[in-house]
C-alpha positions in Angstrom: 30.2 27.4 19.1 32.4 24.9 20.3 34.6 27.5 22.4 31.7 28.6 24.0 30.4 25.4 25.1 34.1 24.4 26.2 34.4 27.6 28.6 30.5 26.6 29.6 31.9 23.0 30.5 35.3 24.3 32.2 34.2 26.9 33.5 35.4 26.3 37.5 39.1 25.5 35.5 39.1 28.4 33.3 38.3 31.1 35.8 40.1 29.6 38.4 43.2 29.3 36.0 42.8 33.2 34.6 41.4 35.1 37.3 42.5 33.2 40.7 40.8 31.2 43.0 39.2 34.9 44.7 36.7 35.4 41.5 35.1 31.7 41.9 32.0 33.2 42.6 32.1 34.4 39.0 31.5 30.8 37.7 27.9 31.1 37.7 27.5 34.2 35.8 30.0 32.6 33.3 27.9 30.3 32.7 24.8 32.0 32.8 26.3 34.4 30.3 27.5 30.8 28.0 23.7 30.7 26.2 23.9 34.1 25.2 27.3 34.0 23.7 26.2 30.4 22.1 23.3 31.7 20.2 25.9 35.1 19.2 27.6 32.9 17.3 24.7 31.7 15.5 22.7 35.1 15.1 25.1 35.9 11.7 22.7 33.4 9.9 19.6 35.6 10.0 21.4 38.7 9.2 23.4 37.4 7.0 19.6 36.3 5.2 18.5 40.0 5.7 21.4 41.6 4.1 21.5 39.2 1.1 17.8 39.6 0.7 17.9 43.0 0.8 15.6 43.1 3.6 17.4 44.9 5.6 13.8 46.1 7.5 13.2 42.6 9.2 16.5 43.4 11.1 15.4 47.2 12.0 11.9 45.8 13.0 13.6 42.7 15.2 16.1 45.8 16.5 13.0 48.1 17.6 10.9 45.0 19.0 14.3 43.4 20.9 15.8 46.3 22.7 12.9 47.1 25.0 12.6 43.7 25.8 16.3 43.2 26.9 15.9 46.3 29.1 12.6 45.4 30.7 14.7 42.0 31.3 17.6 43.5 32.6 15.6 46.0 34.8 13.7 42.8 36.3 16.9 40.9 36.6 19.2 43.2 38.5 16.7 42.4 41.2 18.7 39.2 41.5 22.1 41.1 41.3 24.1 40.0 38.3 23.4 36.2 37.6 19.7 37.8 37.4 20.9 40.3 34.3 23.1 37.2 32.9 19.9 35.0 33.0 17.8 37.7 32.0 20.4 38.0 28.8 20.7 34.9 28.1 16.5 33.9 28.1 16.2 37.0 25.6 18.6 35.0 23.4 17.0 31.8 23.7 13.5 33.5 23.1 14.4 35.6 20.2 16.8 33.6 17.9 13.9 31.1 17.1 11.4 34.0 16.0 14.6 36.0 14.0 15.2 33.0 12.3 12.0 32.2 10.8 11.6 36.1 9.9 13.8 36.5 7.1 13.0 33.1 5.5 9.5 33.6 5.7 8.2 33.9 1.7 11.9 33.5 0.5 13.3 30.5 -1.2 15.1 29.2 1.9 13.1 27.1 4.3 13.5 27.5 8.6 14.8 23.3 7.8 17.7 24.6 5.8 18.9 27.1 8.6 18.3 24.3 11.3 20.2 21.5 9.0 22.8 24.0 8.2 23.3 24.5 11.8 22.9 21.1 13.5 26.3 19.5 12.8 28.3 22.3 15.0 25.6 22.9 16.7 25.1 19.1 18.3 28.8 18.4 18.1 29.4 21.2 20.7 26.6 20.6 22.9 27.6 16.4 23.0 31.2 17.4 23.6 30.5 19.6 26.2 28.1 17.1 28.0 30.9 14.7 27.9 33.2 16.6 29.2 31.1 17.4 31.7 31.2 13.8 32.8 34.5 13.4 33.5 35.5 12.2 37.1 36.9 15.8 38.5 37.5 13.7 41.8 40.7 12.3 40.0 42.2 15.2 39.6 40.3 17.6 42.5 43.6 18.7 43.9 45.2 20.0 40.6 43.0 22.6 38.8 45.9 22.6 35.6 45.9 18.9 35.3 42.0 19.2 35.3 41.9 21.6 32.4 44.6 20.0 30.6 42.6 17.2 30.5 38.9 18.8 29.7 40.8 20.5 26.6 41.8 17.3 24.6 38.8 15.1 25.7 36.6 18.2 24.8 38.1 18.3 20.9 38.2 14.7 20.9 35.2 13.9 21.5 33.7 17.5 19.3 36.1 16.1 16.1 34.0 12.3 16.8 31.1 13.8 16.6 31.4 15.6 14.0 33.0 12.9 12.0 30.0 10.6 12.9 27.8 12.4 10.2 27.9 12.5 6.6 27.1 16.2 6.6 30.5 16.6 9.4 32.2 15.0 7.5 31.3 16.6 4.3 32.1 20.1 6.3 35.2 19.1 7.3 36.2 18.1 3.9 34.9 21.9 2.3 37.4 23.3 5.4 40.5 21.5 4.1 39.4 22.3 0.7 39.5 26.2 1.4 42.3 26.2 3.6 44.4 24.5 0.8 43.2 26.6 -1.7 44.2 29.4 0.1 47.7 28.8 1.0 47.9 27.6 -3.1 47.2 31.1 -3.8 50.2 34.3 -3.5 49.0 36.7 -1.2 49.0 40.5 -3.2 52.0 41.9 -0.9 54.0 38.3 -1.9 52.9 38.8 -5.6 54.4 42.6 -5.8 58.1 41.7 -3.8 58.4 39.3 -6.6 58.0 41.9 -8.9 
């Protein structure tokens, strides 16, 4: 999430910076393709609820009901050339997510709140950081596209990192990540174990 909403908020840097000042143009499908890639990152939640649950027919059902959709969408946005088939993409994300997500909770111990609450720390964090970056003064720095994105990247993480730290549930996040990632290099890998050996 928060890489997406960083390319969303630099995007005139980043494509300027990897593909030249010629493909500029391509800034606005970038970021019309940005909500669709957002909500990619969050779609594992639902399947991974269908797979645990063994409901593997809510995701089939949402499958057969989704892909004529996106066509029809696509078919009515290439009337608009490609930022009509990114929009058109990214409303059929926005449109669908909410509906996937309540399918597999509905009747099951988990409650639509606990998927929203699970997701609103990174969720908001990104979204705030990207607004923020956003707002800084691009006039400074107009005639040096590097120095500009040298300076969205840290303001972007700084500001993501505060956010995130400014709630107990962040915070409590941040502390399971540190927890895993020390566990983990505690642990001999298999191929470390057997050399020993």
């Amino acid at each position: 999430m928060p890489i997406v909403t960083f390319l969303f908020a630099a995007a005139d840097e980043i494509v300027y910076v990897i593909l030249g000042g010629q493909w500029a143009a391509a800034v606005t499908t970038f970021r019309w393709l940005a909500p669709a890639a957002f909500l990619s990152s969050i779609h594992f939640a639902p399947v991974w609820l269908c797979i645990s649950l063994g409901r593997a027919d809510i995701q089939l059902r949402w499958s057969m009901l989704s892909a004529p959709v996106i066509l029809t969408g696509f078919l009515v946005g290439v009337n608009w050339g490609i930022n009509g088939v990114a929009a058109a993409l990214a409303q059929h994300g926005v449109s669908f997510l909410f509906f996937f997500l309540l399918g597999p909770v509905a009747n099951r111990p988990y409650d639509f709140y606990d998927i929203i609450q699970a997701l609103a720390v990174p969720v908001s964090s990104s979204l705030l950081a990207a607004f923020c970056t956003m707002l800084i003064p691009r006039f400074e720095f107009e005639s040096n596209v590097f120095i500009r994105l040298v300076v969205d990247g840290p303001a972007f993480t700084g500001c993501y990192f505060a956010c995130v730290m400014a709630t107990s549930k962040g915070r409590q996040l941040v502390r399971t990540m540190l927890s895993v990632i020390s566990t983990l290099r505690a642990k001999p890998t298999i191929a470390a174990t057997k050399d020993n050996t």
